[in-house]
C-alpha positions in Angstrom: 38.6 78.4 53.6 37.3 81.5 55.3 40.7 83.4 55.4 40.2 82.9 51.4 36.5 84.0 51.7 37.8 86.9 53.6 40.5 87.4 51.2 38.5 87.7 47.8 36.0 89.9 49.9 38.5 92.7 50.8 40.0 92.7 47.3 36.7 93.4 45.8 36.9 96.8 43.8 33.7 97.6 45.3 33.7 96.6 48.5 36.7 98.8 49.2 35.2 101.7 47.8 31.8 101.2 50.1 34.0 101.1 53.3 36.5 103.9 52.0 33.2 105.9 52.2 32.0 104.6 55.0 35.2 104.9 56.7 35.2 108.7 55.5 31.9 109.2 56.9 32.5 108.3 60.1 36.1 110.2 60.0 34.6 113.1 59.4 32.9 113.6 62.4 35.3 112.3 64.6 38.0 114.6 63.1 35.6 117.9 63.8 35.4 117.2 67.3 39.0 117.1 67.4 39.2 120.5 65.5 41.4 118.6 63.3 41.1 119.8 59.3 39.3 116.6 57.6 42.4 116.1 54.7 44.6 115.3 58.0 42.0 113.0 59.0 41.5 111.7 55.6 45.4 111.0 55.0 46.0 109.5 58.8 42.8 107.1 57.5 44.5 106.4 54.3 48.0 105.3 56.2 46.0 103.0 58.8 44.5 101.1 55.9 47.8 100.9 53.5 50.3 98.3 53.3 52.5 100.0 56.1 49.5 99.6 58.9 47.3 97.2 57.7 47.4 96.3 54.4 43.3 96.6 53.5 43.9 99.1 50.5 46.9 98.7 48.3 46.9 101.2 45.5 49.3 100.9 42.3 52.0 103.1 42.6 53.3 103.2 38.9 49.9 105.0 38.1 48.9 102.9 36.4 44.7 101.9 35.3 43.7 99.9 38.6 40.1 101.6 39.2 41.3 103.1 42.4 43.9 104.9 41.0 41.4 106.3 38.4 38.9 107.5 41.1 41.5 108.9 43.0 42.8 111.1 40.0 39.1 111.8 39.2 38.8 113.2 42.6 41.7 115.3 41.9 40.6 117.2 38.9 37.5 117.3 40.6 39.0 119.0 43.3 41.3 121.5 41.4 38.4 122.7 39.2 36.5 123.0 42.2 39.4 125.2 43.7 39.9 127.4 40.7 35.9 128.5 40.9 35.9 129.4 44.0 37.9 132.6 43.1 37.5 135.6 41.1 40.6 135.8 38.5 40.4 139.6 38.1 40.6 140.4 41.7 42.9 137.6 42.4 46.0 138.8 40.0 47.3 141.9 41.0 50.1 143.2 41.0 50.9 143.3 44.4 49.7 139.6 45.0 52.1 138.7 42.6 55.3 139.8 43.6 54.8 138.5 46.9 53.5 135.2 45.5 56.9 135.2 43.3 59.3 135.8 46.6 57.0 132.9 48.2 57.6 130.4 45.0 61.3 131.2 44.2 62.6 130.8 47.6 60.7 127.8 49.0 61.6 126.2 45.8 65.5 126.6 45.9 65.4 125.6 50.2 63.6 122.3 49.5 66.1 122.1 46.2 68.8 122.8 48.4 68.2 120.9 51.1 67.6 117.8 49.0 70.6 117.9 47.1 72.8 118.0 50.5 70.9 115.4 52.7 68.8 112.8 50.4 71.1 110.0 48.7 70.3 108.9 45.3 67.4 106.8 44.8 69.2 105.2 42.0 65.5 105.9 39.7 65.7 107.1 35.8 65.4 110.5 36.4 68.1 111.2 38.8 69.0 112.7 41.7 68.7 116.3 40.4 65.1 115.9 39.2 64.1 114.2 42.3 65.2 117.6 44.1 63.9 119.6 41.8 60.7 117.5 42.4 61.0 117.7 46.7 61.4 121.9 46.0 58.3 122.1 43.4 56.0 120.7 46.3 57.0 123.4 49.1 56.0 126.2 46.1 52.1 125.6 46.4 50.0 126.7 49.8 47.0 125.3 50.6 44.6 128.0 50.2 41.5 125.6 52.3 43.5 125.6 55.6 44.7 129.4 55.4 41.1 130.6 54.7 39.6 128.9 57.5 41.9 130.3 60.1 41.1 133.8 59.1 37.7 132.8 58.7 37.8 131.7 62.2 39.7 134.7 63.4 37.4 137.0 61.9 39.7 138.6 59.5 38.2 137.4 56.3 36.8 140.7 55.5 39.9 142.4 56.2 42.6 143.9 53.9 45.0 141.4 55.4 43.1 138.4 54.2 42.6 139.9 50.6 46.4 140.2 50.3 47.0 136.3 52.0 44.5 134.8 50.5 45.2 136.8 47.0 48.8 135.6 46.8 47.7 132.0 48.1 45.6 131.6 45.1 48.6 133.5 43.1 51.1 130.7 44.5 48.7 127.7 43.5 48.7 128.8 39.2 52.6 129.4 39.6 52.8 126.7 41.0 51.1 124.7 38.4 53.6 126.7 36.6 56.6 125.4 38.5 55.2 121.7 38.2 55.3 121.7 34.7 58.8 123.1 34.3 60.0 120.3 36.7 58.3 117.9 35.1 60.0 119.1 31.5 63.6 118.6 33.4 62.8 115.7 34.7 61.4 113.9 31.9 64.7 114.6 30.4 66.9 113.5 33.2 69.0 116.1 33.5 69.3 120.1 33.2 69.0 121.2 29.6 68.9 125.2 29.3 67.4 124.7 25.5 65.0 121.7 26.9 64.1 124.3 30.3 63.1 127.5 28.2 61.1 125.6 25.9 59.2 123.9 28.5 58.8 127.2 30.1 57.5 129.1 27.5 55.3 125.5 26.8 53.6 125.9 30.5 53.0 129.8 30.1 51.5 129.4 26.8 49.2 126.6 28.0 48.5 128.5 31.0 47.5 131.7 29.6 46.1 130.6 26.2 44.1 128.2 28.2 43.0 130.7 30.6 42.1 133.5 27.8 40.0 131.0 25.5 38.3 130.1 28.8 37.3 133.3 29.9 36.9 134.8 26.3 34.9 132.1 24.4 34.4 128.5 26.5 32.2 130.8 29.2 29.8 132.1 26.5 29.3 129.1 24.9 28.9 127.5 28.3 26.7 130.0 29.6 24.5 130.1 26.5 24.1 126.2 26.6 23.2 126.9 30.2 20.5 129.2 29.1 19.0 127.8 26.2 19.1 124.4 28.9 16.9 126.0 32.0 14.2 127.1 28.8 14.3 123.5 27.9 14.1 122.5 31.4 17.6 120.7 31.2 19.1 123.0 33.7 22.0 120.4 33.8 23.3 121.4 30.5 25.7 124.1 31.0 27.0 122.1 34.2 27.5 118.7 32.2 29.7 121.5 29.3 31.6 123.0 32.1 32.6 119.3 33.3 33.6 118.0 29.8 35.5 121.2 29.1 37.3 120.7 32.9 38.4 116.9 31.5 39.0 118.2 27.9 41.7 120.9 30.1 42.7 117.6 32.1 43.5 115.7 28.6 45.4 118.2 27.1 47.4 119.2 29.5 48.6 115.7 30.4 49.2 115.0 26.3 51.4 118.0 26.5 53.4 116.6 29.2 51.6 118.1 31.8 49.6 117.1 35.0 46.5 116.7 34.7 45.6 118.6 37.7 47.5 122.1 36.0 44.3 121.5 33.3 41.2 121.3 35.6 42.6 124.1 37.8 43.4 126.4 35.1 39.9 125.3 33.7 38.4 126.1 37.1 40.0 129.8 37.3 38.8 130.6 33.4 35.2 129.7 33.8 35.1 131.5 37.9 33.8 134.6 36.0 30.4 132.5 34.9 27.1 133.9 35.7 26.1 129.9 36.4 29.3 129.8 38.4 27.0 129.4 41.6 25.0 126.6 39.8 28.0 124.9 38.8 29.9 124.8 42.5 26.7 123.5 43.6 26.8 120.9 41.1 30.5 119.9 41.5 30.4 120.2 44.9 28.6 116.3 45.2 31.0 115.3 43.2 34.0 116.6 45.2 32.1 114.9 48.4 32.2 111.6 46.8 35.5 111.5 45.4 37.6 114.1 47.1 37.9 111.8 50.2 38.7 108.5 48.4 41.5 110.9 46.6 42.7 112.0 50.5 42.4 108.4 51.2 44.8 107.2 48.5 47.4 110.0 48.9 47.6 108.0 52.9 47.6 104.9 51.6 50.8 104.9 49.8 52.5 106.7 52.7 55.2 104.2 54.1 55.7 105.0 57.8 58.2 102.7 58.0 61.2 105.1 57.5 64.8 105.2 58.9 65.7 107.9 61.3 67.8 110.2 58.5 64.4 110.0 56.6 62.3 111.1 59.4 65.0 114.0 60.4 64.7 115.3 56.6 60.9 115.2 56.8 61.1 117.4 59.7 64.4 120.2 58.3 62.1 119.8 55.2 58.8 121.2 57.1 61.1 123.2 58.8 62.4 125.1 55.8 58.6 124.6 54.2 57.3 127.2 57.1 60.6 129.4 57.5 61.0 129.5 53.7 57.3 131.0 53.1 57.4 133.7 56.0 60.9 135.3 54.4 59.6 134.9 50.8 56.3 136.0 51.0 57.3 138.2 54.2 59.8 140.8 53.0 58.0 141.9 49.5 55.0 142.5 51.3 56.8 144.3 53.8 59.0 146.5 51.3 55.5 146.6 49.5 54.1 148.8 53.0 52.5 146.4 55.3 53.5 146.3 58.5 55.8 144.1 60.4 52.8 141.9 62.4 50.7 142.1 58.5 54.1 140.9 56.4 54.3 138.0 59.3 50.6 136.9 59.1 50.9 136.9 55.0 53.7 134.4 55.3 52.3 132.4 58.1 49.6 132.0 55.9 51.5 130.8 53.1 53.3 128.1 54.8 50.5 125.8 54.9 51.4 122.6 52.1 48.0 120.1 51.3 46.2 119.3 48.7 48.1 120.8 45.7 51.6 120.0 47.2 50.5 116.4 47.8 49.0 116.0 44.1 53.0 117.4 42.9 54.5 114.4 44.9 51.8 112.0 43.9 52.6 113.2 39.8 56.6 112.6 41.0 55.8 109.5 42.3 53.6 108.0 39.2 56.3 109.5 37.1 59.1 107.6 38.8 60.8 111.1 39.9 60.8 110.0 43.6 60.5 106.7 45.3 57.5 106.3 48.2 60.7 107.3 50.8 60.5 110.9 49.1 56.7 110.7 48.6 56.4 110.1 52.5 58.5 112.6 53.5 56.5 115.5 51.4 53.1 114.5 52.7 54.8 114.3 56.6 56.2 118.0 55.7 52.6 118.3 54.2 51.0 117.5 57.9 53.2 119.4 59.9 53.1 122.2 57.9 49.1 122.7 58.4 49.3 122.1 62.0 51.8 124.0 62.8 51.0 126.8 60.5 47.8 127.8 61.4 49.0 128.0 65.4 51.5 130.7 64.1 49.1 132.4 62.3 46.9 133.1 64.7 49.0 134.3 67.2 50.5 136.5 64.3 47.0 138.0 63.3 45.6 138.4 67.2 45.7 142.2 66.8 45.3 142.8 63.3 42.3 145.2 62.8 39.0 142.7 61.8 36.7 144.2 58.5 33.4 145.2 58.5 31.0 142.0 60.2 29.0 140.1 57.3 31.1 140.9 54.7 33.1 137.7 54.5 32.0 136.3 51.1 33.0 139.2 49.6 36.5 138.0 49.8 36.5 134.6 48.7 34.9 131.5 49.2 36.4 129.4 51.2 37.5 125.8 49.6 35.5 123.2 51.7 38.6 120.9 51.1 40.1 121.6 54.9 
């Protein structure tokens, strides 16, 4: 009778939510005195309490409209708009950032293409073996921009012309990435590679991406901003914040309708409305939100983690992380190099690429809810995923020892740096 009692307790919606937060909470602090980054601790939480460990949270895998699943995708486009305000668009996109950002995208993508092709067996799903690779290269395109700016931040560097560039081309990698994960998912969705299908869905992702991105910045920000203002004389000074929110979701909606993630909406609605005077207001705003959810999202992406791989699978998580790292330092490494930094500079910007988290994890969550890859495959990129940003950051630093710092107290003029890590 109790073991029932017990039973109908821990599969209460609600109760799992309170000690998901609770369980956070405590996380948290335990995870800063290890100087670990809290999405490691988050994830290594959300694995303890899945099926594979203990079997208190069990999350539907097909995507489908169990409320945790919905909180955990709220927390994702909660996150990504979050992400895409932090930055300023127009100093972001350069040139210079973009090249190297390409070199860092193009070969990542084919080594974990590659490399998938040759080692994994077929999974026997819908889509096929070729979109699951294409699927375990799109999540080594993104770098986790939290992680990389806390290193330098760390280091000191923030203010310096190093950290511009890495951090420039980090943000750079994330919307082609968003790119990227739309193209795959056009392929996939049709099973196979269809030259007609791919360059429609490319031209589909760039249209969305930039028209999104120019109505944004063009009209959605004045109207935004105006509400805003005619709000704080009203003494509704949550107006323009509550616009800004529905616009994020309205991104979300559209871009999933078109075939899209989700998450390619709210961070492309994130890096539109970055050049808002209420910008500051809004981040403030969001950033409760991204508190509450955020680490329920962190939770879940651990939670279908199944540890409980055979030794091939484990050796390809680790060649995967292996290629993850090696493949950002020559792609992102040699253009800036050719591009005039120095040898110690052109290391440090790929080192600083190599980090994979949150965007690469929400990729092989969409691959996963899709059907694209099995929880095997899913596994293996968030192992890759926690190597990658432990491993990483160690490089980095011994890369960017004695690289020049900035001018002190001038770190915000940089960036800000995502609170996600």
């Amino acid at each position: 009778m109790m073991d029932l009692v017990w039973g109908e307790i821990t599969g209460n919606f609600w109760f799992q939510v309170a000690v998901l937060l609770v369980v956070a909470t405590a996380s948290n602090f335990l995870f800063v005195k290890l100087r670990v980054p809290k999405i490691v601790g988050l994830i290594v939480v959300g694995v303890a309490l899945g099926p594979s460990v203990s079997g208190f949270v069990n999350i539907d895998q097909s995507g489908g409209d169990d409320l945790l699943s919905l909180l955990a995708g709220f927390g994702a486009i909660i996150m990504l708009f979050m992400i895409g305000l932090e930055f300023n668009i127009k100093e972001i996109y350069t040139g210079k950032n973009v090249l190297i950002a390409l070199g860092g995208i193009v070969l990542p993508w084919l080594g974990g293409f590659l490399l998938a092709e040759v080692l994994l067996p077929d999974s026997g799903l819908p889509a096929g073996k070729l979109a699951q690779s294409v699927f375990v290269g799109t999540a080594l395109v993104a770098t986790s921009v939290a992680i990389t700016a806390g290193v330098l931040r760390e280091m000191g560097l923030l203010s310096s012309p190093i950290a511009k560039t890495v951090l420039g081309v980090a943000v750079v990698d994330d919307v082609l990435g968003m790119i990227v994960l739309a193209i795959s998912a056009g392929i996939a969705s049709e099973g196979g590679l269809d030259v007609e299908n791919l360059l429609w869905v490319s031209i589909a992702a760039v249209l969305f991406v930039t028209l999104g991105a120019y109505l944004g910045i063009k009209f959605f920000t004045r109207i935004i901003s105006e509400v805003e203002r005619r709000g704080i004389s009203h003494g509704l000074v949550e107006s323009g914040f509550m616009l800004a929110l529905a616009f994020a979701f309205l991104y979300a909606f559209v871009s999933e309708y078109i075939g899209i993630s989700k998450i390619v909406g709210a961070f492309i609605a994130g890096t539109s409305f970055s050049g808002c005077q209420y910008r500051k207001q809004f981040m403030q705003g969001i950033a409760f939100l991204e508190w509450a959810f955020a680490p329920i999202f962190f939770i879940s992406l651990g939670v279908l983690v199944d540890i409980r791989l055979s030794l091939e699978i484990w050796l390809f998580a680790l060649a995967l992380a292996a290629v993850a790292i090696l493949s950002k330092v020559l792609g992102g490494g040699i253009p800036a190099r050719l591009l005039g930094m120095t040898n110690r500079e052109s290391l440090a910007v790929g080192l600083g690429m190599s980090p994979r988290l949150e965007v690469a994890m929400i990729i092989a969550l969409f691959g996963l809810t899709e059907g694209i890859i099995d929880s095997r495959i899913y596994s293996v990129v968030i192992i890759m995923g926690l190597i990658t940003v432990l491993v990483a950051p160690y490089l980095l630093r011994r890369a960017a020892a004695k690289i020049p710092r900035g001018p002190v107290g001038s770190e915000d003029a940089v960036v800000c740096e995502a609170d996600a890590g």
